[in-house]
mmCIF file of the C-alpha atoms, coordinates in Angstrom:
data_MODEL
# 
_entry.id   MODEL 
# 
loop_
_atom_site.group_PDB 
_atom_site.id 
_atom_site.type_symbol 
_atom_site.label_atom_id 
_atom_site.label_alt_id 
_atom_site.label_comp_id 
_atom_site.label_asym_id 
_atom_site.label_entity_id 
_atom_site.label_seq_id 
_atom_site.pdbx_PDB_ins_code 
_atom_site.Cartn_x 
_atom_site.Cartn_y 
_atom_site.Cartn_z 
_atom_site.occupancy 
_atom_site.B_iso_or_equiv 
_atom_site.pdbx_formal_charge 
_atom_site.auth_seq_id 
_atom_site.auth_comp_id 
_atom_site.auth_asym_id 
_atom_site.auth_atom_id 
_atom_site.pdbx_PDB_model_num 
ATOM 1   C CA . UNK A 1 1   ? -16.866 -0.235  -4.222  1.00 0.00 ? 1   UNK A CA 1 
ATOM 2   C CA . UNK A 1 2   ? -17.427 -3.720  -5.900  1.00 0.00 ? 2   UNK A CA 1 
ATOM 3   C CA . UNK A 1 3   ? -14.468 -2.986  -8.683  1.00 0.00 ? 3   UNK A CA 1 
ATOM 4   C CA . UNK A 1 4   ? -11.870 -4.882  -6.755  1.00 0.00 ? 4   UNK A CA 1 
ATOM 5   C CA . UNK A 1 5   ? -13.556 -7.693  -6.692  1.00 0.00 ? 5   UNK A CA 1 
ATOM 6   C CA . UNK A 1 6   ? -14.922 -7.508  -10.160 1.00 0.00 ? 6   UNK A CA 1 
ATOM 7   C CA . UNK A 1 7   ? -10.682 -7.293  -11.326 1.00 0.00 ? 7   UNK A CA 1 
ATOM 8   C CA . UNK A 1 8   ? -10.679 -10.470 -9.438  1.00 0.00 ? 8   UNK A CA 1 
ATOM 9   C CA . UNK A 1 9   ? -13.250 -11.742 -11.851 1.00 0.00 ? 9   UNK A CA 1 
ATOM 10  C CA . UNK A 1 10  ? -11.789 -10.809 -14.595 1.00 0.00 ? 10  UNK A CA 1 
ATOM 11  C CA . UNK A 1 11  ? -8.626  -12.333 -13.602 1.00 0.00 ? 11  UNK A CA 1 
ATOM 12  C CA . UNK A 1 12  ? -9.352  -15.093 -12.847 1.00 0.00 ? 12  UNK A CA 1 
ATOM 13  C CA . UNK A 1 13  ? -11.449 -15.087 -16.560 1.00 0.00 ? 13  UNK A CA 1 
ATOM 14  C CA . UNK A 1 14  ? -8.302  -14.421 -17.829 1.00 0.00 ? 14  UNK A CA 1 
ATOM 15  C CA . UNK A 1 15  ? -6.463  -17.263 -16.399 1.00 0.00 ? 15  UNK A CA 1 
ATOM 16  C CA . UNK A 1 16  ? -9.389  -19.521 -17.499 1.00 0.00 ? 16  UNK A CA 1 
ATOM 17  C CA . UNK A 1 17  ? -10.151 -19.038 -21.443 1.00 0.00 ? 17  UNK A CA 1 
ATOM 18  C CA . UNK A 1 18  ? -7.554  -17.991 -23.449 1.00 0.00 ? 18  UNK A CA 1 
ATOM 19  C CA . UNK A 1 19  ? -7.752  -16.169 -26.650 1.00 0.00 ? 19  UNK A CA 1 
ATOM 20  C CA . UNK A 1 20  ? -5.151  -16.482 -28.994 1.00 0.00 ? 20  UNK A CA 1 
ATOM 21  C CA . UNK A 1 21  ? -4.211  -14.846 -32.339 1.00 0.00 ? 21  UNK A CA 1 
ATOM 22  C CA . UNK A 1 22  ? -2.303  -17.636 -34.090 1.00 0.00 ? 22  UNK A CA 1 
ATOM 23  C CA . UNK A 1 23  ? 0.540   -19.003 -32.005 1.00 0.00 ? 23  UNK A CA 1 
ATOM 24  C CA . UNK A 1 24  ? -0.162  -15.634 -29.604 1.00 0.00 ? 24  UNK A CA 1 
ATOM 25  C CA . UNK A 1 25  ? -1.928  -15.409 -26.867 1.00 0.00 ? 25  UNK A CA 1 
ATOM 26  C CA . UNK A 1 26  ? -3.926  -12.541 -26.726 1.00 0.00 ? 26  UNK A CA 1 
ATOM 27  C CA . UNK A 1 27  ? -4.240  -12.164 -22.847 1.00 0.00 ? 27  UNK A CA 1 
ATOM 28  C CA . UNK A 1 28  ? -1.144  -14.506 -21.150 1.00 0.00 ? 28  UNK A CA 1 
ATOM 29  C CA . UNK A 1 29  ? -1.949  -15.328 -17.430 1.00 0.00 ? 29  UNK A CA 1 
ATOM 30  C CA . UNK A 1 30  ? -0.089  -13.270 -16.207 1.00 0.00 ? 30  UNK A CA 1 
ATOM 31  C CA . UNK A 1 31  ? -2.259  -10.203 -17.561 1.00 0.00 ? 31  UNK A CA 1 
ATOM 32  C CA . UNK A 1 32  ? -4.526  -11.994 -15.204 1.00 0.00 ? 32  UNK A CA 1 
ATOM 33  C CA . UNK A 1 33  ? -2.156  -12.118 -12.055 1.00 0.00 ? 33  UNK A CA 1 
ATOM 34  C CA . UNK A 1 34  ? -1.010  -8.682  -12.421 1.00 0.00 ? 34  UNK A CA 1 
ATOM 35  C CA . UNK A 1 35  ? -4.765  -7.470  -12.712 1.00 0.00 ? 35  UNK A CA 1 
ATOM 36  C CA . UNK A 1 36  ? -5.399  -9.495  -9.305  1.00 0.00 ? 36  UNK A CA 1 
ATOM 37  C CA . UNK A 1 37  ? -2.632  -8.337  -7.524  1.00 0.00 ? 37  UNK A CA 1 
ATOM 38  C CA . UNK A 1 38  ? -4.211  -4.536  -8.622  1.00 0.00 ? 38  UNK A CA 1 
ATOM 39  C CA . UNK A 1 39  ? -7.095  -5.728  -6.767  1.00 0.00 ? 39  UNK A CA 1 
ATOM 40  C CA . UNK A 1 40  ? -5.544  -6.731  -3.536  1.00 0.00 ? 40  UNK A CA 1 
ATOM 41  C CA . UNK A 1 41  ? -3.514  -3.665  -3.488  1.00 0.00 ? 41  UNK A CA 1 
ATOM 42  C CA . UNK A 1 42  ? -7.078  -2.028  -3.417  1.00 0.00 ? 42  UNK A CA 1 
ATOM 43  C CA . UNK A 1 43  ? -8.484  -3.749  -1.273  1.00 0.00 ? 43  UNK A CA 1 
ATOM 44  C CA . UNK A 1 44  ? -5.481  -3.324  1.175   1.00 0.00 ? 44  UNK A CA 1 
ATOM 45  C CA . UNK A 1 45  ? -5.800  0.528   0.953   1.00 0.00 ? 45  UNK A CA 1 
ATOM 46  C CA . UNK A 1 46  ? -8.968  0.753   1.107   1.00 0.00 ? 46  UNK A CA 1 
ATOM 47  C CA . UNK A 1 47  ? -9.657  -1.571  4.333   1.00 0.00 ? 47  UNK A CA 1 
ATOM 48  C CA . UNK A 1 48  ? -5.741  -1.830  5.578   1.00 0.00 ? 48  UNK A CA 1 
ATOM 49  C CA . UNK A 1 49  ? -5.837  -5.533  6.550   1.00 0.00 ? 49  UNK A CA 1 
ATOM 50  C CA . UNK A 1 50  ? -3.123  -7.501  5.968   1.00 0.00 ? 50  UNK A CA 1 
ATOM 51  C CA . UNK A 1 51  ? -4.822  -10.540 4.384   1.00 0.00 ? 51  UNK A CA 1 
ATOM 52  C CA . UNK A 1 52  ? -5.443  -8.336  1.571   1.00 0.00 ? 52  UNK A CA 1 
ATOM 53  C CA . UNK A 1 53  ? -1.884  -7.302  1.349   1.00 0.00 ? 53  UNK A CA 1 
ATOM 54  C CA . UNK A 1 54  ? -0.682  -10.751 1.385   1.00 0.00 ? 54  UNK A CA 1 
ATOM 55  C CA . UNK A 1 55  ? -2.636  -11.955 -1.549  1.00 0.00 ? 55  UNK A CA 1 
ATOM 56  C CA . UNK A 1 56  ? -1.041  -9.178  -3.414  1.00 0.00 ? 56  UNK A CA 1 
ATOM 57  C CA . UNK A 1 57  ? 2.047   -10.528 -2.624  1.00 0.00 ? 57  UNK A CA 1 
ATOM 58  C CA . UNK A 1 58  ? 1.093   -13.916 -3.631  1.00 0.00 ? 58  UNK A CA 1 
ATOM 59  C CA . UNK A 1 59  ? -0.860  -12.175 -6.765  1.00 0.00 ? 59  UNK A CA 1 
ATOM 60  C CA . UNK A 1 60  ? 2.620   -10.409 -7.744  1.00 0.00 ? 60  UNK A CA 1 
ATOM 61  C CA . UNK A 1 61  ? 4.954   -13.451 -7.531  1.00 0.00 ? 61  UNK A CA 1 
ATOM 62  C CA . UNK A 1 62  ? 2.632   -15.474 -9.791  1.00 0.00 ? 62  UNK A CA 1 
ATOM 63  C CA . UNK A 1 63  ? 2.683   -12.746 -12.341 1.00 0.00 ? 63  UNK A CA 1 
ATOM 64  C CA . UNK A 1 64  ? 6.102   -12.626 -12.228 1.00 0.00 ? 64  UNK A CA 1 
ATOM 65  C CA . UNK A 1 65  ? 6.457   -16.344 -12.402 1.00 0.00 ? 65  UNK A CA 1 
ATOM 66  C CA . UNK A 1 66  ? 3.705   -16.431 -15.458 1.00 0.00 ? 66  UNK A CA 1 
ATOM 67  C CA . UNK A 1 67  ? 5.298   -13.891 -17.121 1.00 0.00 ? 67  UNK A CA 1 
ATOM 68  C CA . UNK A 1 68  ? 8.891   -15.314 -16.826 1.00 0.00 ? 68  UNK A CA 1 
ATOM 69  C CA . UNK A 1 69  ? 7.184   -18.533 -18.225 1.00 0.00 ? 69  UNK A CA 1 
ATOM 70  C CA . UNK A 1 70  ? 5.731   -16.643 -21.145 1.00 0.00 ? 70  UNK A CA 1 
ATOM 71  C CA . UNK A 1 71  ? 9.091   -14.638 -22.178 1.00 0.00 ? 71  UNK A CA 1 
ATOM 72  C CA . UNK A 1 72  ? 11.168  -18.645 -22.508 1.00 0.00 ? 72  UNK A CA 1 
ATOM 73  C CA . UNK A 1 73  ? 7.723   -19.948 -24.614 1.00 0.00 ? 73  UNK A CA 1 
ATOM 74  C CA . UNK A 1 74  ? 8.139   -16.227 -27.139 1.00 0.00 ? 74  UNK A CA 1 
ATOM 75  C CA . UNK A 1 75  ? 11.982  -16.929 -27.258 1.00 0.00 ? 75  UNK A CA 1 
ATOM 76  C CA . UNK A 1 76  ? 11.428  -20.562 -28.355 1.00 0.00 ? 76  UNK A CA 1 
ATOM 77  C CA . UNK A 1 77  ? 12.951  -22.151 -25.114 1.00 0.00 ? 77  UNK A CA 1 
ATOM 78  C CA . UNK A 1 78  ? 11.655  -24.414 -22.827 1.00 0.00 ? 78  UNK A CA 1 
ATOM 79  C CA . UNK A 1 79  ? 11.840  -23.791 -19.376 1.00 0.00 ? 79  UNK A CA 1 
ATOM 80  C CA . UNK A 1 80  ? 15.054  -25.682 -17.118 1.00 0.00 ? 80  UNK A CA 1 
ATOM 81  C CA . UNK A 1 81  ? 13.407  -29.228 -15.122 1.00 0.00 ? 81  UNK A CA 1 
ATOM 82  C CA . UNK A 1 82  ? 12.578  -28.658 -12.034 1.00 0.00 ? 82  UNK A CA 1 
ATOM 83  C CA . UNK A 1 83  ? 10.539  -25.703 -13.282 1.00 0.00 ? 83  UNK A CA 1 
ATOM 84  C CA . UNK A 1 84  ? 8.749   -27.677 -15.885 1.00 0.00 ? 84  UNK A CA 1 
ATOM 85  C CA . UNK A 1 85  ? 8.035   -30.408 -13.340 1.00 0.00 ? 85  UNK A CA 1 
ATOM 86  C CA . UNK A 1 86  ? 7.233   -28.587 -9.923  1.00 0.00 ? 86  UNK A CA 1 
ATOM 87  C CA . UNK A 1 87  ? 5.658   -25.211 -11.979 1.00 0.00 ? 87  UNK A CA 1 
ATOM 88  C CA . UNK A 1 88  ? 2.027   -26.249 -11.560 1.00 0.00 ? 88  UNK A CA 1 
ATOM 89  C CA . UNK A 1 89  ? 2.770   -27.493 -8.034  1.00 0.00 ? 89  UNK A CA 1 
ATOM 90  C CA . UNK A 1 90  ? 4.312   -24.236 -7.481  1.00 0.00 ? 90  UNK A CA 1 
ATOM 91  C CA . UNK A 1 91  ? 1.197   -22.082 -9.188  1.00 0.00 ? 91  UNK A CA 1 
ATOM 92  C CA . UNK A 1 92  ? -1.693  -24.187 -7.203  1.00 0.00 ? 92  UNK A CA 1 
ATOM 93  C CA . UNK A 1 93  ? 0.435   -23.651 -4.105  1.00 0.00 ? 93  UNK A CA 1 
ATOM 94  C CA . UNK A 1 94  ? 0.569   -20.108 -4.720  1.00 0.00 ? 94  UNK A CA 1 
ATOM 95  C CA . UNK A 1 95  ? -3.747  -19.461 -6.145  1.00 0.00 ? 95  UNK A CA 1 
ATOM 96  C CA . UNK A 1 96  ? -4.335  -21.455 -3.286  1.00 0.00 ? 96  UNK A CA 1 
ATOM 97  C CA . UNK A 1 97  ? -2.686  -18.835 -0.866  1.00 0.00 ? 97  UNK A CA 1 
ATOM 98  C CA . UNK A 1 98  ? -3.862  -15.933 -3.045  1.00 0.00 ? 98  UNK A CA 1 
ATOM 99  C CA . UNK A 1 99  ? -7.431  -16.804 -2.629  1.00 0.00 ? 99  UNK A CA 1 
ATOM 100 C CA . UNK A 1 100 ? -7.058  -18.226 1.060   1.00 0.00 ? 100 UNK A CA 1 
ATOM 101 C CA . UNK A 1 101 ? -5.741  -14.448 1.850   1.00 0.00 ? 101 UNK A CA 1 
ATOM 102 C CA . UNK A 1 102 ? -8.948  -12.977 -0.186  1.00 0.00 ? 102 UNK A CA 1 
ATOM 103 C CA . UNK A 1 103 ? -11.328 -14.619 1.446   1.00 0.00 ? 103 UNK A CA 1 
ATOM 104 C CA . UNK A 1 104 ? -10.263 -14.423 4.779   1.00 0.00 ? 104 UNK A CA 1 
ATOM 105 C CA . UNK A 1 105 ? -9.735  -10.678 4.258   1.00 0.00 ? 105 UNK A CA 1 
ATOM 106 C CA . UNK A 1 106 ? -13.187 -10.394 3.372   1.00 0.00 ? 106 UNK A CA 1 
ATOM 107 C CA . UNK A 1 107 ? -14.587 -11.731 6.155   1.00 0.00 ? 107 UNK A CA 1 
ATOM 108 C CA . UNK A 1 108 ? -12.612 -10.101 8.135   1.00 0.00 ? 108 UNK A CA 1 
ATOM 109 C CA . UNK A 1 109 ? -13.778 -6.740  6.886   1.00 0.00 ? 109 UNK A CA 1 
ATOM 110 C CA . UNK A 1 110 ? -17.621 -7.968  7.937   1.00 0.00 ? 110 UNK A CA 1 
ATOM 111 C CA . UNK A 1 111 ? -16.645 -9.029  11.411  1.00 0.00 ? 111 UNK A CA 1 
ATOM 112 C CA . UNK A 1 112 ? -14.453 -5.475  11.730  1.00 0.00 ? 112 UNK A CA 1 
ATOM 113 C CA . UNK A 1 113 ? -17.972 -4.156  10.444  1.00 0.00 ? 113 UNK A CA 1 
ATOM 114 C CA . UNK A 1 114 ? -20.050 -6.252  13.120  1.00 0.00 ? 114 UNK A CA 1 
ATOM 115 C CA . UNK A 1 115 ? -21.754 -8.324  10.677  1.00 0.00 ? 115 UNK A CA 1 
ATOM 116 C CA . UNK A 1 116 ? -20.595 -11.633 12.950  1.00 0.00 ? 116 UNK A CA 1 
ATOM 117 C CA . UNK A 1 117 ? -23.014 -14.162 11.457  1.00 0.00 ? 117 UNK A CA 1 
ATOM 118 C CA . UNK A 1 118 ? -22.352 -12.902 7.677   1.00 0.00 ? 118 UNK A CA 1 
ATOM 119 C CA . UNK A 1 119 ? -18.282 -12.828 8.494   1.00 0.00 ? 119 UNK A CA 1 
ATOM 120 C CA . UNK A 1 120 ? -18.651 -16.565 9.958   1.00 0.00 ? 120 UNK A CA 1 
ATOM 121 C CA . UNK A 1 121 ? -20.375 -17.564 6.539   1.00 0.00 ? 121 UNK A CA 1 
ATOM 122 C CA . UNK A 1 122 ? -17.290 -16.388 4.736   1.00 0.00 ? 122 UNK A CA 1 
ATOM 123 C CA . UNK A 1 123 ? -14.854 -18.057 7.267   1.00 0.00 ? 123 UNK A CA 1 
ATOM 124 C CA . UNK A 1 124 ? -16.431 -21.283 6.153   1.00 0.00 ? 124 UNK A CA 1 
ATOM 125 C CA . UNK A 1 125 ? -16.518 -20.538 2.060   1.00 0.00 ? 125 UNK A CA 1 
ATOM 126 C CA . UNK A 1 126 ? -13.064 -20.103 2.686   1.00 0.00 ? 126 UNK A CA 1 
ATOM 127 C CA . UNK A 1 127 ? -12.266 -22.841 4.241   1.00 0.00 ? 127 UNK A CA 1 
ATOM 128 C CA . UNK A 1 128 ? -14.206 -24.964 1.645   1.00 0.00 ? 128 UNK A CA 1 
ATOM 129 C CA . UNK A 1 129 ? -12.101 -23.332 -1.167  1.00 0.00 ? 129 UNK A CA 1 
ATOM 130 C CA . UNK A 1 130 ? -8.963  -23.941 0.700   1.00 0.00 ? 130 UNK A CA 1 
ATOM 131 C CA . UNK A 1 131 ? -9.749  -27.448 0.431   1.00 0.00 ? 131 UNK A CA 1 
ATOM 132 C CA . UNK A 1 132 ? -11.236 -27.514 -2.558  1.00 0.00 ? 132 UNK A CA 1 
ATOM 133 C CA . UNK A 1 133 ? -8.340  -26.053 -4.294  1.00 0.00 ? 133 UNK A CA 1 
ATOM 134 C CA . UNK A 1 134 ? -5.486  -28.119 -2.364  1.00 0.00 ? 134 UNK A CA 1 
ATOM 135 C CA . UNK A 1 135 ? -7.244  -31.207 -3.298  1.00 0.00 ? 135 UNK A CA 1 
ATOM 136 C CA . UNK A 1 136 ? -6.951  -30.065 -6.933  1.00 0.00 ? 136 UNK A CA 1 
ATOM 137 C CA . UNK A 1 137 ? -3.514  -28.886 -6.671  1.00 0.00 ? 137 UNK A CA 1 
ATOM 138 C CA . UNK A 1 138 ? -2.331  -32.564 -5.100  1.00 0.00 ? 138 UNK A CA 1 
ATOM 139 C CA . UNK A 1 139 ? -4.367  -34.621 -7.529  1.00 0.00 ? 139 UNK A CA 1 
ATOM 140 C CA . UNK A 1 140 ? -2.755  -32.642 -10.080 1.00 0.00 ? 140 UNK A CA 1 
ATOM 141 C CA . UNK A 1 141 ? 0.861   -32.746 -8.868  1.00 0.00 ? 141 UNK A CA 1 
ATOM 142 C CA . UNK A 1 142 ? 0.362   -36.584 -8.250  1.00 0.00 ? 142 UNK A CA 1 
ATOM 143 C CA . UNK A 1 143 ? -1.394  -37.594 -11.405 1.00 0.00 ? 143 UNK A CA 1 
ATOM 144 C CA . UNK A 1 144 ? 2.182   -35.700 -13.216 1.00 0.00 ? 144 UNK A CA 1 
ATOM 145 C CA . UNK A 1 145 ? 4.547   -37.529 -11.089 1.00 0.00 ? 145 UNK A CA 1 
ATOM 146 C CA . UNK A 1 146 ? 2.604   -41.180 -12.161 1.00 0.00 ? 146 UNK A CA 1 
ATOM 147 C CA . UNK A 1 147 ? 2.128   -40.075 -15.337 1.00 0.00 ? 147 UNK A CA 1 
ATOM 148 C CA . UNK A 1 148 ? -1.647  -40.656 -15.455 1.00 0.00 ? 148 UNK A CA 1 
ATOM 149 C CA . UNK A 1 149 ? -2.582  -38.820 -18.971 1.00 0.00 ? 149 UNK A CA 1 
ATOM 150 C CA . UNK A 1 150 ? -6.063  -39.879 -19.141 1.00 0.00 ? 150 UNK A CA 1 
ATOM 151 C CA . UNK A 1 151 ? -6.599  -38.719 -15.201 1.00 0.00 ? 151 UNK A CA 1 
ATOM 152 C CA . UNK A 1 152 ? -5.067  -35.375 -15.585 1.00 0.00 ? 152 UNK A CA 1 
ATOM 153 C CA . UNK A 1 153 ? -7.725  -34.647 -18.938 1.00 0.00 ? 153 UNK A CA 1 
ATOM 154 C CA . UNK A 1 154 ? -10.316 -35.300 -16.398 1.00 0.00 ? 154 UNK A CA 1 
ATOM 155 C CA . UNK A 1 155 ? -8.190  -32.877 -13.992 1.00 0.00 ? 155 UNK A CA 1 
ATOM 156 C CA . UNK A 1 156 ? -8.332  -30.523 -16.815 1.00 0.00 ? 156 UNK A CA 1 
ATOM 157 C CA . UNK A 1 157 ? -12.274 -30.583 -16.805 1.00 0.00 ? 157 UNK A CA 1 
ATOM 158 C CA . UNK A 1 158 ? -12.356 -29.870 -12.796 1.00 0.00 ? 158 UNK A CA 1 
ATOM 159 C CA . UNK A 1 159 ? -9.451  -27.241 -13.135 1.00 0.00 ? 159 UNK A CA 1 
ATOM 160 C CA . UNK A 1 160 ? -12.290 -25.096 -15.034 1.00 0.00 ? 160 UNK A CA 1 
ATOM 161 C CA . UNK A 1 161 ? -15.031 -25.911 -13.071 1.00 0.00 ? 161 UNK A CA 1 
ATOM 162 C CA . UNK A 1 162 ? -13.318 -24.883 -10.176 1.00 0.00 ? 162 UNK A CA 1 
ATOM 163 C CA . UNK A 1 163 ? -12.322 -21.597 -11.628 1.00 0.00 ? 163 UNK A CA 1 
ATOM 164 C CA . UNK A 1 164 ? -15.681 -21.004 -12.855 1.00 0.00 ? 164 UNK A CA 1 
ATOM 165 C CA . UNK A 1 165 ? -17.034 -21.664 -9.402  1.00 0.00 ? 165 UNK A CA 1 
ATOM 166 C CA . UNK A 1 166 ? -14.343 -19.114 -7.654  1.00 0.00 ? 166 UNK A CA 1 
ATOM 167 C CA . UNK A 1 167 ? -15.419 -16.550 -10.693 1.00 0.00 ? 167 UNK A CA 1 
ATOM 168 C CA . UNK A 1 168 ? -19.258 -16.980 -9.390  1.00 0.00 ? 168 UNK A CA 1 
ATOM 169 C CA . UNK A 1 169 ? -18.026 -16.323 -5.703  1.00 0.00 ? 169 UNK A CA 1 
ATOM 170 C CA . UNK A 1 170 ? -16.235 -13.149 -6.554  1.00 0.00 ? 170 UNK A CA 1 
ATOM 171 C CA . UNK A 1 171 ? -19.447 -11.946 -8.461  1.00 0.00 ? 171 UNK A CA 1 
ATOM 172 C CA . UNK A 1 172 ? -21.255 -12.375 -5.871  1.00 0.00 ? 172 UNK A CA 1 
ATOM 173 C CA . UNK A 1 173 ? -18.480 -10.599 -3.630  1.00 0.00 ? 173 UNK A CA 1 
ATOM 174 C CA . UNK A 1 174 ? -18.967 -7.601  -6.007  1.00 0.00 ? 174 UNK A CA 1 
ATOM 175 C CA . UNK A 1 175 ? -22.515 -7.690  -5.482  1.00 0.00 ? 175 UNK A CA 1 
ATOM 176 C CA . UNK A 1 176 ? -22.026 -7.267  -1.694  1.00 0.00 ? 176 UNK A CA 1 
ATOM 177 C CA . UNK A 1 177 ? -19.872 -4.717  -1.550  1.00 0.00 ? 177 UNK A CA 1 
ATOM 178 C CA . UNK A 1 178 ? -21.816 -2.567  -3.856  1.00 0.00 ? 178 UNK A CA 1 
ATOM 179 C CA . UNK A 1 179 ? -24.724 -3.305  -1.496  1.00 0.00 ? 179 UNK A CA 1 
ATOM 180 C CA . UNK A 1 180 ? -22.782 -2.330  1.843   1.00 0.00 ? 180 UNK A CA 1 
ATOM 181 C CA . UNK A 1 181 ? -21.376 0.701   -0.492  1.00 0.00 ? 181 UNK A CA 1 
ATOM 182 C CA . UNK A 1 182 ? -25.301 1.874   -0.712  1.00 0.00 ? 182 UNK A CA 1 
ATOM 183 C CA . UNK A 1 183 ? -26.288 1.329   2.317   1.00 0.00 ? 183 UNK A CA 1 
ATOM 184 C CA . UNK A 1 184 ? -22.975 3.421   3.970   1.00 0.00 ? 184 UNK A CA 1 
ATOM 185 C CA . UNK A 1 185 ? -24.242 6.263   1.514   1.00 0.00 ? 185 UNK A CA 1 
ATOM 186 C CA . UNK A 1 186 ? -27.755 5.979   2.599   1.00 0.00 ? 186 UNK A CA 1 
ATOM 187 C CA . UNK A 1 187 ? -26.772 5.867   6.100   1.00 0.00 ? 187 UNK A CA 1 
ATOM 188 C CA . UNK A 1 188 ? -24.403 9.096   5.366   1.00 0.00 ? 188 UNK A CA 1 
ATOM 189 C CA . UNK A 1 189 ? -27.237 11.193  3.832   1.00 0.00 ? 189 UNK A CA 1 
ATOM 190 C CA . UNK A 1 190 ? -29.944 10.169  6.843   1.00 0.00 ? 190 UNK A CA 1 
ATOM 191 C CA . UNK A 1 191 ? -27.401 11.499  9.215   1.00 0.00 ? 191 UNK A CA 1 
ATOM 192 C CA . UNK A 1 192 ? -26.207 14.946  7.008   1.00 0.00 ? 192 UNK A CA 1 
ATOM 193 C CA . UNK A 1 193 ? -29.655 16.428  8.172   1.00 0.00 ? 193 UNK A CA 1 
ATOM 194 C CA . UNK A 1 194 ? -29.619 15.962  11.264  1.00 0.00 ? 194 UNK A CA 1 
ATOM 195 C CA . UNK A 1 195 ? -26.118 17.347  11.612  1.00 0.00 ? 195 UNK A CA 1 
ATOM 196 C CA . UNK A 1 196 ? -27.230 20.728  10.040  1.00 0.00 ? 196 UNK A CA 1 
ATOM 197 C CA . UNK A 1 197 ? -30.221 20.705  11.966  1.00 0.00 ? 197 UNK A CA 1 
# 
């Protein structure tokens, strides 16, 4: 029941250290998009809440955009201005909405379950990572636009702290569901007896 959010993980992985074969990358981001939009589209039919069904969307136009970015870099072209310029404003914009959706969708799914207390606890992780991540995402867009180089190496650093942080929280995430996914099969099999009895 965890495997959603364990394709999360391993998106967002992917997105985070890249392996590459020479000039090729061996996993592109948008392996990594397209693996989290998988996972939305999961979690949407499994739980039918929109949230879920929004990240996908958000998921599936960053893949599209990564991979559109990827096919100009194979061909030898640089992508046109504005694209070059506004792209990472574009991407943060577009994690930040991705995740935003995620999380909320989670807790969602605990306060649909009546866990109030544990569904309030992921209200406020997601708010934190909302924040978190648009502070990132307008640091970054504002160090490009002043050209700060030396700033946006440091950017770099927090970029992949910050991933590896949302990587930890969608572990544990994993870890949850697999524990409400035992407990819904232990509370199955306690009632099967009595139902034959």
């Amino acid at each position: 029941m965890g495997e959603s959010y364990r394709k999360i993980f391993w998106g967002i992985f992917i997105l985070t250290f890249h392996i590459n074969l020479g000039p090729l990358q061996i996993l592109p981001n948008f392996v990594g998009y397209f693996l989290m939009a998988s996972a939305s589209t999961m979690l949407f039919d499994r739980h039918g809440i929109s949230s879920f069904q929004n990240a996908k969307h958000m998921a599936a136009v960053l893949g599209v955009l990564s991979l559109v970015e990827s096919l100009f870099f194979f061909m030898g072209q640089t992508a046109f201005a504005p694209f070059t310029f506004f792209g990472p404003l574009l991407f943060g914009v577009l994690e930040l909405l991705f995740f935003y959706h995620v999380l909320g969708g989670y807790a969602f799914s605990l306060e649909h379950d009546g866990q109030q207390e544990e569904g309030e606890r992921k209200r406020s992780l997601q708010r934190k990572v909302t924040v978190l991540l648009a502070v990132q995402t307008g640091l970054y867009f504002a160090a490009s636009v002043l050209y700060l180089t030396s700033f946006l190496s440091f950017l770099v650093l927090l970029f992949i702290l910050m991933r590896i942080y949302l990587m930890s929280i969608f572990a544990q995430l994993r870890r949850e569901e697999e524990g409400r996914g035992l407990e819904a099969r232990e509370a199955e099999e306690e009632t099967s007896p009595m139902n034959q009895g």
